[in-house]
N, C-alpha and C positions, 0 to 999 in steps of 0.2 A: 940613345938614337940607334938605329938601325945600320947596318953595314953596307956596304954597296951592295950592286944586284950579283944573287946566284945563277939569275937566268934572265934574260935580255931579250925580247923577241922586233924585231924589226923588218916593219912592213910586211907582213906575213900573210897569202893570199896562198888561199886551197882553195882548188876547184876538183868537184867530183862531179865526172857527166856533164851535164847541162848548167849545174850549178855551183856558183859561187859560194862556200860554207863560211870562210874566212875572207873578208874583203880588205886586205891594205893595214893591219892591225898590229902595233905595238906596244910593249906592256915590257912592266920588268917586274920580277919578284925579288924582296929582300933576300939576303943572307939571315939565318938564324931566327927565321920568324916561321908565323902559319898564317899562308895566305889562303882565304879562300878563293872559289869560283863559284861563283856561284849565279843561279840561271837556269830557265825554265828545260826539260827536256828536249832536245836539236836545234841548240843556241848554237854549239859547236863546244861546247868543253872538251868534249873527249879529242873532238879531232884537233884542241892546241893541245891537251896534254900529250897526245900521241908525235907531235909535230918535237916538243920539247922533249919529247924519249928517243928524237930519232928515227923513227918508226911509217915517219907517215909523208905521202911524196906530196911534196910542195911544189905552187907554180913558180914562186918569186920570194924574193925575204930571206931573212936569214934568223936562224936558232942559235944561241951561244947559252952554253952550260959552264958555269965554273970557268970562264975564261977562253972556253974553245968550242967550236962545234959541236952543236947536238949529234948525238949516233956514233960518235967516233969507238972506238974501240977505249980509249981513256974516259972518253965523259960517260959511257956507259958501267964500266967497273967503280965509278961512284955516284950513279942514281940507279935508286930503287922503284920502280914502276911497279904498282901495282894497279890490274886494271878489274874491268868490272867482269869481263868473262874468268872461266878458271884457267890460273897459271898453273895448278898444282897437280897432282895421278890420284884422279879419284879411285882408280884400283887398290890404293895403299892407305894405311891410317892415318891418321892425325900425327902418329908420333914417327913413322916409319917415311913421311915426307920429311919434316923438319930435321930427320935424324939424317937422311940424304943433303938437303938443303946445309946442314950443319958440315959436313963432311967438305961439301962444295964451297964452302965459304970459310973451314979452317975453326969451327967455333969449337966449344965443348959442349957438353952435357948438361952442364948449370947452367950458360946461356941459352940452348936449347930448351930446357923446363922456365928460364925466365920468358922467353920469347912467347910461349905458348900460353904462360900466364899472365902477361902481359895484357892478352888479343883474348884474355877470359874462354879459353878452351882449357883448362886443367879436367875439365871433366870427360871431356872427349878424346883425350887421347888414343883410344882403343878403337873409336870408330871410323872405318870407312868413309872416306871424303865425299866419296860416291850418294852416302847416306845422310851428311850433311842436308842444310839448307843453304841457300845462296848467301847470306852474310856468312853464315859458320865459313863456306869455302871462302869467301872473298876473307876472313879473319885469320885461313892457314895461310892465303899469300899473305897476307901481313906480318905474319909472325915470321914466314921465310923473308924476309924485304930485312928484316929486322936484324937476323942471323948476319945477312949481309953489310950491316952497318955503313947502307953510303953516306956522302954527305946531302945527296936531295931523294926527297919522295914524292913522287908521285902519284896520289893517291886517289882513284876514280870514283868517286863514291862508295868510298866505306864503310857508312853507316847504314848505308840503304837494305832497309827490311829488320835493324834491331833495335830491342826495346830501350823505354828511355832512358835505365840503368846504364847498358851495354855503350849505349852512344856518349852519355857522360862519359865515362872510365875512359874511352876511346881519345876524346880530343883532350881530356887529360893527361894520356897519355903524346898526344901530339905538340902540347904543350911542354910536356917535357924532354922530347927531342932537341924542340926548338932551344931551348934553354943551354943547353949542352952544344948549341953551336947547329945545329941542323936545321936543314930550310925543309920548309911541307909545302907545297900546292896541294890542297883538298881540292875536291869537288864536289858539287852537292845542287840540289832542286829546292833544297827543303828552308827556307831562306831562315829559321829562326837558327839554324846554327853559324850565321856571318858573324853573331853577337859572341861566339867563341874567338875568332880571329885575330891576329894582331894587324890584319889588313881585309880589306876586301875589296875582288873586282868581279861588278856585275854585269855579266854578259849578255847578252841579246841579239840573235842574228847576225850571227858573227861577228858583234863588235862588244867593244869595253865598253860602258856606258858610264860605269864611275870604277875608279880606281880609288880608294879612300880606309880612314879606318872605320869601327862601327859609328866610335860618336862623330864623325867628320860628317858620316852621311846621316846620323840622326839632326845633327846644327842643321846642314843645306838641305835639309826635306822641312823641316820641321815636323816631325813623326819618330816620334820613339819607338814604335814596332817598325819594326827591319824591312817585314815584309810590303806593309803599308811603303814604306822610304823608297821599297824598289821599284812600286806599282808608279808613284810619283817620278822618277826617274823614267820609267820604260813610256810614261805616257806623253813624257814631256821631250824625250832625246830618241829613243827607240824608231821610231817609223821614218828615219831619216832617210 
């Protein structure tokens, strides 16, 4: 059984401009599991993970990480945020971030070469981030997030743009966080990887529409593809 929540969010309303992204929304994610999010492009993912990093000005609601405030200077020294723009100096390599990154975070040498091989860059270490592709960068913050060893991640779409090799090792790898006591919020569009999760909450226009595991929500759709499970979901709760 699962542990209580690593992260708590209550009644949590973002307004940007004219519009309401998040309306009135509560959710908790486990301790020591991988929950996803998952949800079509400008559900609002980014702007709850940003909300749960502390990052992002809220009208109302409150954020609780590990027991206290999102953004505080404590809950941020143990989550790792990685987002989908680049956190890292594309002017430098592969190895000469991470060796920065390593420095900043107290690590060595061997878990620096683990982190990297990890996030499946051993071969790039020499190249320029700059020359990268957009997963390769979004795979050097990972591998800095990593160095960092907090106890949550947050993880903006990570997979986004690698192949299906790349993405297996990946939530394999998320898996094995989890296991070790670490909580994961993924995020993701691509709905067949909810069937990796040890939970999943499907968003839509800024709300939760289920909170569930895979087979919870394959029982209450009757639909063994996920994707199909969500479409039945978003037709049925979605346009409220």
């Amino acid at each position: 059984m699962l542990n209580s929540p690593a992260i708590a969010v209550d009644r949590l309303t973002v307004i940007r401009g004219k519009n309401t992204v998040i309306p009135d929304l509560t959710v908790s994610v486990p301790s020591g599991s991988v929950t996803g999010l998952l949800g079509p492009s400008g559900c609002g993912k980014t702007t709850l993970i940003r909300a749960i990093a502390g990052i992002q000005i809220i009208r109302s609601g409150t954020v609780t990480v590990l027991g206290g405030p999102a953004g505080t200077p404590a809950a941020r020294a143990r989550v790792g945020y990685v987002m989908q723009s680049d956190s890292v100096y594309p002017d430098l390599t592969v190895l000469q971030n991470l060796r920065y990154f390593a420095v900043l975070s107290g690590s060595d040498d061997a878990a620096m070469f683990q982190a990297i091989d990890d996030v499946g860059l051993s071969d790039k270490t020499d190249a320029l981030v700059a020359d990268l592709s957009g997963g390769q960068r979004t795979r050097v913050s990972l591998a800095a997030a990593l160095l960092a060893d907090p106890d949550v991640y947050l993880l903006d779409e990570p997979t986004v743009g690698l192949d299906p090799v790349l993405r297996r090792d990946l939530w394999q790898l998320f898996a094995r966080l989890a296991s070790q006591g670490k909580t994961l919020l993924v995020s993701s569009h691509v709905m067949d990887e909810a069937g990796r999760c040890d939970r999943v909450l499907l968003m839509r226009e800024g709300r939760i529409i289920a909170d569930a595991t895979p087979d919870e929500l394959r029982r209450d759709t009757g639909e063994d593809d996920l994707e199909r499970a969500f479409l039945v979901l978003a037709e049925g709760k979605g346009a409220s």
